[in-house]
ZAFIGU-41716 format. One record per residue (C-alpha): x, y, z. Coordinates in Angstrom, 1 decimal. Layout:
# residues N
x_y_z
X_Y_Z
...
This chain:
# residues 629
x_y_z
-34.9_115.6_72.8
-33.3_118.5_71.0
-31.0_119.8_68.4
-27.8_119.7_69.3
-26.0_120.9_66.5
-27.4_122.7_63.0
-25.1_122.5_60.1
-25.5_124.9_57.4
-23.4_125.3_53.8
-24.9_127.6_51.0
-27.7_128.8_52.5
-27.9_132.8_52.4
-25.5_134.4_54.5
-24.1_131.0_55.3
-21.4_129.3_53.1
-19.9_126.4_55.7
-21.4_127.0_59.3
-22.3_125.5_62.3
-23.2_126.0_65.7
-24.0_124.3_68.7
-27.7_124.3_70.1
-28.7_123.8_73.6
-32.0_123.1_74.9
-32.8_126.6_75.3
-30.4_129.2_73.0
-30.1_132.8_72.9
-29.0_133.7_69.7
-27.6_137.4_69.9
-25.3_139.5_67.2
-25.3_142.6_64.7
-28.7_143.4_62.2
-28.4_141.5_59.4
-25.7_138.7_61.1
-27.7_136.1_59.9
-30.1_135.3_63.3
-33.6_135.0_61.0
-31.9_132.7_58.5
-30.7_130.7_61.4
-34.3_130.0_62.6
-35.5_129.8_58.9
-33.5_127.2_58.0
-35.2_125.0_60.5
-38.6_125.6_59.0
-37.2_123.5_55.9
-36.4_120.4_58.2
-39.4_120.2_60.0
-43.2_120.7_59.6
-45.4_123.3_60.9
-49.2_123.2_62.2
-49.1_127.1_63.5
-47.2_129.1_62.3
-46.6_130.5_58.6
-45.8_127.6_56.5
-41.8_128.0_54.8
-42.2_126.8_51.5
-39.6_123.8_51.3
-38.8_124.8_47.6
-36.2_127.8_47.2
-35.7_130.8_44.8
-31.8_131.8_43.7
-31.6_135.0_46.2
-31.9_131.8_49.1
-28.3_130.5_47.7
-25.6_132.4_49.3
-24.1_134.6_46.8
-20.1_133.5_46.8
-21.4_129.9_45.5
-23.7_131.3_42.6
-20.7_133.4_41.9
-18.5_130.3_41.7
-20.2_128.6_39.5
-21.1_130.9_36.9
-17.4_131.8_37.2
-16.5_128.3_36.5
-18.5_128.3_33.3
-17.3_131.5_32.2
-14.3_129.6_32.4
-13.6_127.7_28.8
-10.5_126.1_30.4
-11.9_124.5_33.0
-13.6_121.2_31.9
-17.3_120.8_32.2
-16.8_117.7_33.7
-15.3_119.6_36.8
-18.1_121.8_37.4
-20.1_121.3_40.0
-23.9_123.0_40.7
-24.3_124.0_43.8
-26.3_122.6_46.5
-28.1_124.2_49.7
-27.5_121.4_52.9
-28.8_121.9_56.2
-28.2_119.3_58.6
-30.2_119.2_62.3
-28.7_116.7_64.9
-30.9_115.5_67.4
-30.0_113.6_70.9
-31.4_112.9_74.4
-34.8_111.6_73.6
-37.3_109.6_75.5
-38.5_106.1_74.5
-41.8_107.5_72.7
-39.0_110.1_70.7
-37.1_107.2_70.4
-40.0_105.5_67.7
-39.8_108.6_65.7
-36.2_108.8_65.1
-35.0_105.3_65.1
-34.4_105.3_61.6
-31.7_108.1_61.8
-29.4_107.5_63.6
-25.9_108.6_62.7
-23.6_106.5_65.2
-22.7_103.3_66.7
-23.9_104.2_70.1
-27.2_105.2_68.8
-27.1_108.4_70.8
-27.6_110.9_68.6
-29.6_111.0_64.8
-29.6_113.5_61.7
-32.0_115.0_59.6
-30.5_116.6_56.6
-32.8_119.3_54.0
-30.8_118.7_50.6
-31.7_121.2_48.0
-30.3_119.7_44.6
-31.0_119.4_40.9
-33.4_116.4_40.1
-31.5_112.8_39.3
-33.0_113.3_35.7
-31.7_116.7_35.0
-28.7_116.4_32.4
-26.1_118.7_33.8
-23.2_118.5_31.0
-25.8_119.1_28.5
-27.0_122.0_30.4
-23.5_123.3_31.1
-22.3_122.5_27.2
-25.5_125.0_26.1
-24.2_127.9_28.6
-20.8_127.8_27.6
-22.0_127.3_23.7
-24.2_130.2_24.5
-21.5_132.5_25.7
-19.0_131.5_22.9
-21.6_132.5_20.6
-22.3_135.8_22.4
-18.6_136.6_22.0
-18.1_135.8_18.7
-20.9_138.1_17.4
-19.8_141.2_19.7
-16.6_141.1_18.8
-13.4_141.2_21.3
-12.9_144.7_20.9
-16.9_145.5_22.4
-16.3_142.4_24.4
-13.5_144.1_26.5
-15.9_146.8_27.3
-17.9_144.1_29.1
-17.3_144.3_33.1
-17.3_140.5_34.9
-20.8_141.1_36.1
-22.3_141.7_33.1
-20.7_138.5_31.3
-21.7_136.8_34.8
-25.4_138.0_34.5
-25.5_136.0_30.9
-25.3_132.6_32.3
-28.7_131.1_32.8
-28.9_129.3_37.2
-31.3_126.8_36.2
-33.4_126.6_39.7
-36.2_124.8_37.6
-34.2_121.6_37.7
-33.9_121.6_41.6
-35.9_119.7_44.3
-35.9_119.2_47.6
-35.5_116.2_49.8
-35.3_115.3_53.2
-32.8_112.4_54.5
-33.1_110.7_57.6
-29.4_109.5_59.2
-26.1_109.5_57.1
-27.4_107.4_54.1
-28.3_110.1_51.5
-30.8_107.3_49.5
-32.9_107.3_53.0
-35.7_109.7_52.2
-37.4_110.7_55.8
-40.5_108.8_56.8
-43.3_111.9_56.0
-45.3_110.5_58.8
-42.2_110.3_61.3
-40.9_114.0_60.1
-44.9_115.7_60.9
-44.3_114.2_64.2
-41.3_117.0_65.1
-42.9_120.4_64.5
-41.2_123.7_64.4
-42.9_127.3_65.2
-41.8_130.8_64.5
-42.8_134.0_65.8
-41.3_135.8_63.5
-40.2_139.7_64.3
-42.6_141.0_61.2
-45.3_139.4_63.1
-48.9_141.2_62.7
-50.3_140.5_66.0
-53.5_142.9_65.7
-54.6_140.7_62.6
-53.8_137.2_64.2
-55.4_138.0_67.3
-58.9_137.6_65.8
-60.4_134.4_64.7
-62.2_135.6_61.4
-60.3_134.0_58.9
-59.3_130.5_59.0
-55.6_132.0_58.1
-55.3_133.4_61.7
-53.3_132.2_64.5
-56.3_132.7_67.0
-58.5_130.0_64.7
-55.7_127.8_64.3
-55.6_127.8_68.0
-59.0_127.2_68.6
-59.1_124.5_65.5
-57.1_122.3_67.1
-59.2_121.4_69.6
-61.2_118.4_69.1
-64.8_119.4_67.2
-67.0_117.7_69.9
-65.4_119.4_72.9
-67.0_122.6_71.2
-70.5_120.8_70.9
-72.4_122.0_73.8
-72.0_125.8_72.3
-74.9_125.2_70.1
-76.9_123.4_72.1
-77.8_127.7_73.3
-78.7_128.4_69.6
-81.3_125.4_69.3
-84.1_127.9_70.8
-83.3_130.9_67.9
-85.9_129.8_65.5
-88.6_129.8_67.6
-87.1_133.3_68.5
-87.1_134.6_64.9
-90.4_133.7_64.1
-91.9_135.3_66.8
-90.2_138.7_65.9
-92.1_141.2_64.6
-89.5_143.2_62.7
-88.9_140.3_60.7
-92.4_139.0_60.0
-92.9_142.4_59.0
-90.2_141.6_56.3
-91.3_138.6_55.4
-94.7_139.7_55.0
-93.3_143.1_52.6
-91.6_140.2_50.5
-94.4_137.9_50.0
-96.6_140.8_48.9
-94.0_142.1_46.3
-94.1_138.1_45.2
-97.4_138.1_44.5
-96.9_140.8_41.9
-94.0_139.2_39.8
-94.6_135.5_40.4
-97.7_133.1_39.7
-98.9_130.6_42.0
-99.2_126.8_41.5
-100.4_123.8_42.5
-97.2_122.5_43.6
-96.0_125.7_45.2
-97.1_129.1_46.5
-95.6_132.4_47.2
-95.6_132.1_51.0
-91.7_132.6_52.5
-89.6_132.8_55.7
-86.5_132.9_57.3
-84.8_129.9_58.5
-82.1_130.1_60.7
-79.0_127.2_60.1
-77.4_125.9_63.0
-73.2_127.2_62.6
-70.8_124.7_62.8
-68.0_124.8_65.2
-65.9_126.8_62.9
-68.5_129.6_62.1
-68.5_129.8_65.6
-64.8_130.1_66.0
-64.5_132.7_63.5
-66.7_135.0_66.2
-64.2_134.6_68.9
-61.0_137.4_69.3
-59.5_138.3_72.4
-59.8_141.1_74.9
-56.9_142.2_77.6
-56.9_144.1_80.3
-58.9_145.4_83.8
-61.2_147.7_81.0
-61.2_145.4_78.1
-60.9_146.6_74.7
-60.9_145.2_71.3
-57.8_144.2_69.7
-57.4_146.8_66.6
-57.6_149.6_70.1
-55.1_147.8_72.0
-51.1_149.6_71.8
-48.8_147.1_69.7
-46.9_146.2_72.6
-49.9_144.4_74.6
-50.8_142.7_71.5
-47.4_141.7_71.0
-47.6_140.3_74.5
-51.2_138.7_73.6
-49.6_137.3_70.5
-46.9_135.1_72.2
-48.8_134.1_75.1
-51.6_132.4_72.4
-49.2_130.8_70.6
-47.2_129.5_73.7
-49.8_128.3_75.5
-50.6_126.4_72.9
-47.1_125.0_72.4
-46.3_124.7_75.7
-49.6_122.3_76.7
-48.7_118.4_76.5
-51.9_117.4_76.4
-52.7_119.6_73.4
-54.9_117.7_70.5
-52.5_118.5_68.6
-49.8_117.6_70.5
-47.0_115.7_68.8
-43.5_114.3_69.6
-41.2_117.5_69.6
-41.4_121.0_68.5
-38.8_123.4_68.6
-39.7_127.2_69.3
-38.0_129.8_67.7
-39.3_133.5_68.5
-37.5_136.8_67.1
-37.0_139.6_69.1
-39.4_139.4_71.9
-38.7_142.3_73.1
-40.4_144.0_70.1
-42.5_147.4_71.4
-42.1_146.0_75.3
-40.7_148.9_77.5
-37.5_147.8_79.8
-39.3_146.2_82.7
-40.9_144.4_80.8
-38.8_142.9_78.5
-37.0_142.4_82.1
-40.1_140.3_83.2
-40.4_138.3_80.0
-37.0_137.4_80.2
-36.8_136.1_83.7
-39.8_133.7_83.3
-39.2_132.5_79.3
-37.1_129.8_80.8
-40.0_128.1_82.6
-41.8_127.4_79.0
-39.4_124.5_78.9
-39.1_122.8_82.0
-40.9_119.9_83.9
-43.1_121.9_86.6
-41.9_122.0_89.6
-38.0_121.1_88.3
-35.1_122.3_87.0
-34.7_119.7_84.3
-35.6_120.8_80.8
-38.7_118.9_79.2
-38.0_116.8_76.1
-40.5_117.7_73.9
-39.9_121.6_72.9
-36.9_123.3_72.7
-36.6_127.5_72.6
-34.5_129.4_69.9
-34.7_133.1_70.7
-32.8_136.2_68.8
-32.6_139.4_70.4
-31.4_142.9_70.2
-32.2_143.6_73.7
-29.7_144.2_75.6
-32.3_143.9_78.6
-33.1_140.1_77.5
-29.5_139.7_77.2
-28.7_139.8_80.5
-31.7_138.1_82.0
-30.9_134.9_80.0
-28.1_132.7_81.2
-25.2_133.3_79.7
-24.7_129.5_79.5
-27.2_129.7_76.9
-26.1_132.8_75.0
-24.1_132.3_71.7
-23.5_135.1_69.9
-23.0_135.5_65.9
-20.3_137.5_64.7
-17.5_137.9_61.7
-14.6_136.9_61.4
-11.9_137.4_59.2
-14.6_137.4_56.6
-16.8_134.4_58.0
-19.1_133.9_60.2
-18.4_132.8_63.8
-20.1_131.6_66.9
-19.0_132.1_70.4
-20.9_131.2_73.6
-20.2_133.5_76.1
-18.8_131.3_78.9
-17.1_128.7_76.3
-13.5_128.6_77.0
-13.9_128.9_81.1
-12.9_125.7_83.0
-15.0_124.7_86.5
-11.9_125.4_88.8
-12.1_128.2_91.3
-9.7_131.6_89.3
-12.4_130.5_86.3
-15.3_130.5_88.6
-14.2_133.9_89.9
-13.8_135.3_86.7
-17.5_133.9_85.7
-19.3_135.8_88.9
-17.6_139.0_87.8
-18.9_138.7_84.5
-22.1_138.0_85.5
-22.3_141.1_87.6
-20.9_143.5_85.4
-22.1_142.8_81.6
-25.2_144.7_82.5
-27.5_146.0_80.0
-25.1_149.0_79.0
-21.9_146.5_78.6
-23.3_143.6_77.4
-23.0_145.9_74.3
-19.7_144.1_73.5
-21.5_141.5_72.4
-23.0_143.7_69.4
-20.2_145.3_68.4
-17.0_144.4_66.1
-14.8_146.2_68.3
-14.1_146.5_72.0
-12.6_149.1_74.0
-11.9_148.5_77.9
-10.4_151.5_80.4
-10.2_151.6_83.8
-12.9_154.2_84.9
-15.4_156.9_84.0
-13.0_159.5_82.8
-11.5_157.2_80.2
-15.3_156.4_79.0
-16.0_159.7_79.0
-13.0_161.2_77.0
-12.3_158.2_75.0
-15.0_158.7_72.4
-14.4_162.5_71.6
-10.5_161.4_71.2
-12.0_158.8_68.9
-14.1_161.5_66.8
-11.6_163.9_66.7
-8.8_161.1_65.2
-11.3_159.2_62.8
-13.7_162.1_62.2
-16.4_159.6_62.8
-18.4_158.4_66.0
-17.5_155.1_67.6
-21.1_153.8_67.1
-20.6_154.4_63.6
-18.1_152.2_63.4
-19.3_149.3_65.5
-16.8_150.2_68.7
-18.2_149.9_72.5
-16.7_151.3_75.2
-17.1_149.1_78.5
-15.4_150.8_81.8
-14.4_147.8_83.8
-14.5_149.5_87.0
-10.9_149.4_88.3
-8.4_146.9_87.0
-10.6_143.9_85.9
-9.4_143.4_82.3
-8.4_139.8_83.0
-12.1_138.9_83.7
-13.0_140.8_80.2
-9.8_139.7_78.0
-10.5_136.4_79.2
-13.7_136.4_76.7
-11.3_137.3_74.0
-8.6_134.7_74.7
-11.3_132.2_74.7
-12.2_133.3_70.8
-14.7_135.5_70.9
-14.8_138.6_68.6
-12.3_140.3_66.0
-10.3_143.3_67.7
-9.9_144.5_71.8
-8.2_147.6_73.1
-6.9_148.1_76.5
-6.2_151.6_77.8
-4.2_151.4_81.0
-2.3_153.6_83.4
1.3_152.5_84.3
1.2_153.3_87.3
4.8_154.2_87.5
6.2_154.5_90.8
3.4_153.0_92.7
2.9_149.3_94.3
0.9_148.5_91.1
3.4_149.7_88.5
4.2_145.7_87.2
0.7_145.4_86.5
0.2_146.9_82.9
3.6_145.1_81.3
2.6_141.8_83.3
-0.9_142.5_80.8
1.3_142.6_77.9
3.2_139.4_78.2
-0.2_137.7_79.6
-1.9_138.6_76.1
0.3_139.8_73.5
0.5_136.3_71.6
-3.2_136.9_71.0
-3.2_139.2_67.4
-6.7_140.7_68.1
-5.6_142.2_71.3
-4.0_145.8_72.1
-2.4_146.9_75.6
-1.9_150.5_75.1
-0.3_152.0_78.7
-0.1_155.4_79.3
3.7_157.1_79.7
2.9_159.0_82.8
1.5_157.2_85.6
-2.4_158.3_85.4
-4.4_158.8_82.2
-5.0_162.5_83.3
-1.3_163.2_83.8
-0.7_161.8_80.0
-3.3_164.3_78.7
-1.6_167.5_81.3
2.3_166.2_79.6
0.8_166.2_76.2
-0.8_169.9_76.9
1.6_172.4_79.5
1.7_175.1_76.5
0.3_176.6_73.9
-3.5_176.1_72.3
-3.5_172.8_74.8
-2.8_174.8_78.0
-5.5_177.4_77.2
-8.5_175.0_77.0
-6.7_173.3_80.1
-6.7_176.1_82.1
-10.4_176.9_80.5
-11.3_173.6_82.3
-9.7_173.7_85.3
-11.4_176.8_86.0
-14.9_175.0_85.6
-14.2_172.5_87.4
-12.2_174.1_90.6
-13.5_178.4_89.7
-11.6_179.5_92.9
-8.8_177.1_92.8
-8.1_177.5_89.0
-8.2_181.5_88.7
-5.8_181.0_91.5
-3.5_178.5_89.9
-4.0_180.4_86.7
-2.6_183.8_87.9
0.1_181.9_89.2
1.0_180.7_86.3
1.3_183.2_83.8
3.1_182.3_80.9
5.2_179.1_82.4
4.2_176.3_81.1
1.4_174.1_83.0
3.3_171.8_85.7
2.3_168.1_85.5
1.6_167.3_89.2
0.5_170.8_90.2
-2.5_170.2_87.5
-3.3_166.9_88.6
-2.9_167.7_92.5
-6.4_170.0_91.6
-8.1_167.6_89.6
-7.2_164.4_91.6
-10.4_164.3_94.0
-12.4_166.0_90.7
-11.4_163.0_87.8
-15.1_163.0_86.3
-15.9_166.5_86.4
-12.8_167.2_84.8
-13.0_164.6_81.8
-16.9_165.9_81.7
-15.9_169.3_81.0
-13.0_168.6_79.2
-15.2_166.4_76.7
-17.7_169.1_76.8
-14.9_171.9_75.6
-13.6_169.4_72.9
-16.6_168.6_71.2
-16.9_172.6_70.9
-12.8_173.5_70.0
-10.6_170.8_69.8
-7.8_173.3_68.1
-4.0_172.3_69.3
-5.1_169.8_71.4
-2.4_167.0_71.5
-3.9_163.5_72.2
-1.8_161.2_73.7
0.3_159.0_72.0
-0.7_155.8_73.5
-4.3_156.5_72.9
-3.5_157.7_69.3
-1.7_154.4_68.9
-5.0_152.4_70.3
-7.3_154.2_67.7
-5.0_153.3_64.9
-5.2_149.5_66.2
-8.6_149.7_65.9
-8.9_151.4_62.5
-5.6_151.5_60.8
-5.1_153.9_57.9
-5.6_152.1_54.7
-3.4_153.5_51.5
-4.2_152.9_47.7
């Protein structure tokens, strides 16, 4: 079994989203894109054994704003009728499908269609049935009215929306959860059936070094060990039954005992039914005092945990709690848990997050197979654009906005099974490496052809916006010749909000239909840019936009670093004619890189009369157009 789809409406960042879930899911996109409340809102579906519980009862800050907004907006509004108004609720809806018969006596009771393939279990957060919303609503607006009238309009005016907004009284007293099984929202969830699906995070705050050890019956390490069955601990004290005889016989503490007793003579009387004599007894633990003495060691020299570096114990950290997760014969074990872990990568160096990311599929499948099992299911988010590209991109949905809401994409989703598709898939998979899988974490793409476009593209970027690409969320992904099909392909498909192509034209060469046969191939699509250059080669645009002038000088200053001999040469030559297009380029044709490296170099230092080209001047305003009051 797993979750198929998770439907969220009001829930933090979420106003009216869903997404598809497979049985394992890499959840990837921008900080604060909404990954953690992803995962979070499963921990109000479904119980929790390990992990730190989710309290099932919210605060306001968990509503998303817009629909707090709305509502107070509606009761700031005397025209609209109370009647109308409605408070919000938070709705998070998990459908499950592909169980086994023993899932199937869990869920029986939810499911949601004819077929009885697949079942829902919905997380309603909603004022109480004996909450009396008009009369609430009457008081807020009578309260406001009131407010106004003893102000005055003239103060009143002064008043800004927010202010009059922050007035009105959310009253998240008068709201409950509940938990509905199938499509009938009277159908309260079985408790016993909903403690049979579990849920687990590792969350990316986790504090590994303090749940490693077993001393406090808070820590992941004893809730580990507690979940074993008591008498398979037993035979541990069967060694402590000798320690009494051990004590008595020790004569630093019958020396004790003896300094005590004498002191007790002093201050205390005997009696008939009692004398001074004392001694020291020594209580057989029970199994959990002797959990509490257990923590973990790592390593060829072991050491304790509070020496170990933050990235073993990270690794220490999800091995305990997997292991314990992943083993079916667990205790503890229960119908189906669902795993969702955030940034493992956290404080792992590259090959490592490498190796992590290679094996994390084989927590969740049958030994031995390739089928997934049907009793956990992996949620992972990541930043890494190491684990990125280690996970199948079948599994790999990325988060992103659009147009002002939030989107999902999968990154093959769009690409059919037949062979120019299949092509296009096997170049992907071999060139988003872990430098241009960076697409994928940006709002804005940018593909050339090759490495002096990469290189050159950027400073023309800073030098036009006065601001680094980075800043503003733009990678840069060299496609390595004339791939963009494979790359705009992504886009078509509906993945993210704006792509640029640089091109040459190619003029006067076999390949000169290529760049306009681009244009009519993907200019119906809005969020994509084919910018071609008007001489034939990206260099030769940058030469025509700079024979004379301020341009020529740091040209020349160039040319001579790249080709000293060559350039002093061609320089002398010169004198003051202006710089001739293909006599330029016919120096720096076998030299493309060193010449954009240099030239980047001597930009970033004086960019003074240096002409960009228009067709790349025209892709950055694409990108970032000028906004006017």
């Amino acid at each position: 079994m797993y979750i198929s789809k998770l439907e969220i409406k009001n829930y933090k960042n979420f106003r009216d989203f869903e997404i598809q879930l497979k049985p394992l899911t890499l959840i990837i996109g921008e900080n604060n894109i909404g990954k953690s409340n992803l995962l979070n809102c499963l921990g109000l579906i479904f119980s929790q054994d390990v992990s730190i519980y989710k309290k099932r009862n919210l605060e306001i800050s968990d509503f998303n704003y817009d629909c707090i907004l709305n509502y107070k907006r509606d009761v700031l509004n005397n025209e609209k009728p109370i009647e109308e108004i409605e408070f919000p609720e938070i709705e998070i809806a998990a459908t499950l499908k592909d169980w086994n018969t023993d899932q199937e006596s869990v869920i029986g009771d939810w499911y949601i269609n004819e077929e009885l393939t697949e079942a829902k279990l919905t997380y309603i957060y909603s004022p109480v049935s004996s909450f009396n919303q008009l009369e609430e609503l009457q008081n807020q607006r009578d309260f406001i009215n009131a407010f106004k009238k003893d102000i005055g309009a003239e103060k009143l005016s002064q008043f800004s929306e927010k202010d009059l907004l922050d007035l009105i009284n959310f009253p998240i007293s008068k709201y409950y959860y509940s938990i509905i099984g199938g499509n009938q929202n009277e159908t309260q969830a079985n408790a016993y059936h909903l403690n049979q699906l579990k849920f687990e995070l590792l969350d990316a705050l986790r504090d590994a070094k303090t749940e490693l050890s077993a001393n406090n019956r808070g820590n992941l390490l004893f809730r580990v060990l507690n979940a074993k069955e008591e008498n398979e601990y037993q035979d541990l004290k069967k060694q402590l039954v000798g320690l009494q005889s051990s004590i008595q016989e020790n004569t630093a503490i019958q020396s004790i005992i003896s300094g005590i007793s004498t002191q007790l003579d002093k201050v205390s009387l005997s009696t008939e039914n009692s004398n001074n004599e004392i001694d020291l007894i020594f209580s057989l633990p029970n199994v959990e005092d002797i959990l509490k003495k257990l923590s973990l060691i790592y390593g060829e020299n072991p050491l304790k945990i509070e020496h170990n570096g933050t990235g073993r114990n990270n690794l220490l950290f999800m091995s305990l709690i997997l292991s314990y997760i992943e083993d079916p014969n667990s205790a503890q074990s229960n119908y189906f848990r669902v795993v969702g872990i955030e940034e493992p990568e956290s404080h792992l160096h590259a090959n490592l997050q490498n190796h992590l990311a290679s094996n994390i599929e084989s927590l969740i499948k049958l030994e031995g197979s390739a089928e997934y099992r049907k009793d956990i299911q992996l949620l992972l988010t990541s930043h890494s654009n190491h684990i990125t590209t280690k996970i199948k991109f079948e599994s790999t949905v990325v988060l992103y906005n659009k147009d002002g809401n939030l989107a999902t994409h999968y990154v093959l989703q769009g690409f059919s099974t037949n062979a120019e598709d299949t092509k296009r898939v096997k170049y992907l998979r071999k060139y988003l490496d872990s430098e241009n899988i960076n697409l994928f974490y940006s709002r804005k793409i940018v593909l050339v052809e090759g490495i002096s476009e990469k290189l050159l593209f950027p400073v023309f970027f800073e030098i036009e916006k006065s601001e680094t690409m980075d800043k503003l969320s733009t990678c840069i992904v060299n496609v390595n010749g004339l791939a963009f099909k494979n790359f705009l392909d992504l886009i078509k498909n509906g993945y993210h909000t704006k792509c640029l192509v640089l091109t040459d034209s190619d003029r006067h060469t076999k390949a000169e239909d290529r760049a306009e046969n681009l244009v009519k191939e993907y200019s119906k699509f809005n969020v994509i840019s084919i910018c071609i250059s008007s001489e034939s080669t990206f260099e030769k645009d940058i030469i025509a936009c700079n024979k004379s002038g301020l341009g020529k000088e740091i040209l020349i200053k160039v040319l001579k670093l790249v080709r000293p001999i060559s350039g002093k040469t061609y320089d002398e030559g010169l004198g003051e004619d202006d710089i001739n297009i293909e006599d330029y380029f016919s120096l720096i044709e076998n030299f493309k890189s060193d010449f954009a490296f240099q030239l980047s170099l001597e930009l970033q230092e004086n960019n003074n009369g240096f002409i960009i080209p228009k067709y790349i001047k025209s892709g950055i305003s694409f990108l970032n157009p000028e906004t006017t009051d």
